[in-house]
Every structure is written in structure tokens, then in C-alpha cells.
C-alpha positions, 0 to 999 in steps of 0.5 A, a space after each residue: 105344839 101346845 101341851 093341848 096340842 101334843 095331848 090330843 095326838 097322844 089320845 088320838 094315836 091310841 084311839 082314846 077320847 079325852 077327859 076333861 076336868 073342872 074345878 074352881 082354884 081355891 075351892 075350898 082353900 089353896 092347899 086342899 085345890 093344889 091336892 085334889 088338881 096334883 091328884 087328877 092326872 092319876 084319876 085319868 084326867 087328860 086336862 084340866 080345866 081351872 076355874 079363875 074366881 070371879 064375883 059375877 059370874 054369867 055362864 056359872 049355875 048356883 053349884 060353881 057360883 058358891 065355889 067362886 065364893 068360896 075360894 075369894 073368901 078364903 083369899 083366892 086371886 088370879 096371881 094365887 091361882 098362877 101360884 097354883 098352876 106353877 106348885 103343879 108344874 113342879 111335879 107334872 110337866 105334862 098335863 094341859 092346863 086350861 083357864 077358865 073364866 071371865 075378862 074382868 080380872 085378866 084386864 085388871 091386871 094388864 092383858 101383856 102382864 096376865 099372859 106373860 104370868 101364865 106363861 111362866 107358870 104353865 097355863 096352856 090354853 084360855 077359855 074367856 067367855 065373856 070375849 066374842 070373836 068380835 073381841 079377838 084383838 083384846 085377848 085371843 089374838 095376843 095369847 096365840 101369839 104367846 103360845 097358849 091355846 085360845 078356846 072358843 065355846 059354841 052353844 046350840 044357839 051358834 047357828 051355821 052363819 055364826 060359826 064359821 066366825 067363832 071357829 075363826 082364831 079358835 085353838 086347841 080345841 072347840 068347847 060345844 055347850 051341850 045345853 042352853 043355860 047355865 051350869 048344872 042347869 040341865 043334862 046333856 042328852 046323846 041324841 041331841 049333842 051328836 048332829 051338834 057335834 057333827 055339825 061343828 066337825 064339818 067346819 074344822 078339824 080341831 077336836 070338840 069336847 063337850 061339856 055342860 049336863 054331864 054328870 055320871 059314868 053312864 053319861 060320860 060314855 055315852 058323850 064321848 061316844 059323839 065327840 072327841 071328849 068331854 068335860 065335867 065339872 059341877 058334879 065334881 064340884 059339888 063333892 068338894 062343896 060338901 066337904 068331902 074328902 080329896 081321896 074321894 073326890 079323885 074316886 069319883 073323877 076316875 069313874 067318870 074318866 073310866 067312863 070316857 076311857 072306855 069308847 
């Protein structure tokens, strides 16, 4: 059993939805990441979600796109963001751990090295999403088999005949993108999401969290009222692009967090 895993039978026991938080490592800078990703367990943050910087982003709207740029022009790397995850796991051997980006930079530094790495530093979970289930050999497989959770996205445009294919090798939980398009693009609307949500549920019983176009408490509620959590990240980002301060930003986690708290 994964952190991811032990995570959800813990929320599940006490009838909690999950929260779910993003943030790109090393935005603005190591030290200001590593104390803003310390303080989100105490703002109820279940999981966290942990950007890897990457120059050509496909899924990202402009909001995260500028932190990417901002954490590799202060010199964030992939092995600087595994330093930050193990910095973490000194004081926190609980919360879960997702990374989330694109292949390029796990295949620059070899798929069995990255894995090995991530492990020893205490990632729990991968979302790729540039690697479709056609792809699983390369990555997905190779880390289930090195005990990290591999997290697959379904999107409005997964239809019932795709699915069951990108449902197949997925673990720890499903990832449903509550709108077409980009992050930050758009809000995500109850109405819409819960016959999605739903849907997905029939065909699995691993927990779907939503993410994309959610970014308030009202919004926050009202979605993990149809699934089983929810994720936020560019709203959160987006206080640390202007500079705000750390007490601030895990301020407006908690509000978002209180909301998905209180279904």
C-alpha cells in the first residue's frame, strides 16, 4: 500500500473528501517552494501535487507556463526537485507526494535512474501526461512496479470505448480534467463534472479527483460534492507569481481545503 494509497482509506474511514494541492518546485525559488510545500499538510492539504519545470508545456495555461519559467531561471532541475521532496520527508513521512509533468526530462536522465531517485527521495505517485496508455511500457508499467503509484488523466473527450484502456494500469487514483483545454483556461461547472465523475466510477473503484477550473472555497465544495476530492492549482499559483507571502498563500489553501473538508 502506497502513501496515496493508506491516504485515501484514512479519508475514506472518516467520510472525507480529499484536497488536493499543486505547485510548480521552485517557484519562485528553492527555499520559498520548500516552505510554502512543509506548510500545506497544516493548511489540510491531503496531497500534494508537485510541478516538475519543464520549458514546453502542453496541458499548462499561461498562469503555471510562468511558474515553470520562473523555477528554471532560478536553476530548478529534476534532481533539485527530488532534493526538495527528500528536504520534506524529513519532517513529514505522511503526506503523499504526486509528481506531475512531462516525459522529456524523466527520459533525459534514464526512466530506471529517475525511478530509483524518486524513490529514495519519497515521491508516491507520477502524473505524465504526455505518455498515453499506448505508451505504458516506457514509464507507467516500470514505476508500479517500483511501487509509485502511476496516475492517468481522463478528460471530457475520453468517451466510453477509450476508458476502459486509460483505466487499464492506472493506480492510486484517477485524475478527471473537469474542462477541455488548458489550465486556468476555464471553471469547472458541478452540473457538468458529476454524470463525468459518475461515468468513471462505474468502470473502476479507485477514488476520481478532479481538477482543472477550480478556484474558490464555493467551487471547492461544490465539486468534491460529486467526486471524491479535488485538486487546485493555478489559483494557488498565482499568489505565489505575485509575490505574496508564504503565510498567505497556505491562508488561501486552507479556505479551499475548509471547503473541500466540509462535504
Amino acid at each position: 500500500m502506497t502513501r496515496i494509497d493508506a491516504k485515501f482509506a484514512e479519508l475514506s474511514a472518516a467520510g472525507k473528501k480529499a484536497f488536493v494541492s499543486y505547485i510548480m518546485a521552485g517557484d519562485p525559488d528553492f527555499d520559498t517552494s520548500l516552505a510554502i510545500v512543509k506548510g500545506l499538510p497544516g493548511a489540510g492539504v491531503d496531497i500534494i501535487e508537485l510541478g516538475l519545470p519543464f520549458t514546453d508545456p502542453m496541458a499548462d495555461g499561461p498562469t503555471i507556463q510562468l511558474a515553470g519559467q520562473r523555477a528554471l531561471a532560478a536553476g530548478m532541475t529534476l534532481d533539485r526537485t527530488l532534493e526538495l521532496v527528500a528536504d520534506f520527508r524529513k519532517s513529514d513521512d505522511t503526506t503523499p507526494i504526486v509528481l506531475m509533468g512531462y516525459y522529456n526530462p524523466v527520459y533525459n536522465q534514464g526512466v530506471d535512474t529517475f525511478l530509483q531517485k524518486a524513490r529514495a527521495a519519497g515521491v508516491d505517485g507520477l502524473i505524465i501526461v504526455d505518455l498515453p496508455p499506448e505508451e505504458d511500457s516506457e514509464l507507467c508499467l516500470p514505476a508500479q512496479e517500483a511501487g509509485l503509484n502511476f496516475i492517468r488523466l481522463a478528460t471530457p473527450t475520453t468517451d466510453d470505448k477509450r476508458l476502459p484502456t486509460v483505466l487499464q494500469n492506472t493506480s492510486g487514483f484517477v485524475y478527471y480534467v473537469s474542462i477541455t483545454g488548458i489550465t486556468g483556461s476555464a471553471e469547472a461547472d458541478s452540473g457538468d463534472v458529476g454524470p463525468e465523475v459518475a461515468r468513471i466510477k462505474a468502470q473502476t473503484d479507485l477514488p476520481v479527483i478532479v481538477g482543472f477550473g477550480i478556484n474558490t472555497p464555493e467551487k471547492s465544495r461544490a465539486i468534491a460534492g460529486i467526486a471524491d476530492g479535488v485538486v487546485v492549482g493555478s489559483a494557488i499559483v498565482a499568489l505565489i507569481g505575485e509575490g505574496r507571502p508564504v503565510a498567505e498563500v497556505l491562508d488561501f489553501v486552507r479556505t479551499l481545503s475548509d471547503g473541500a473538508h466540509s462535504i
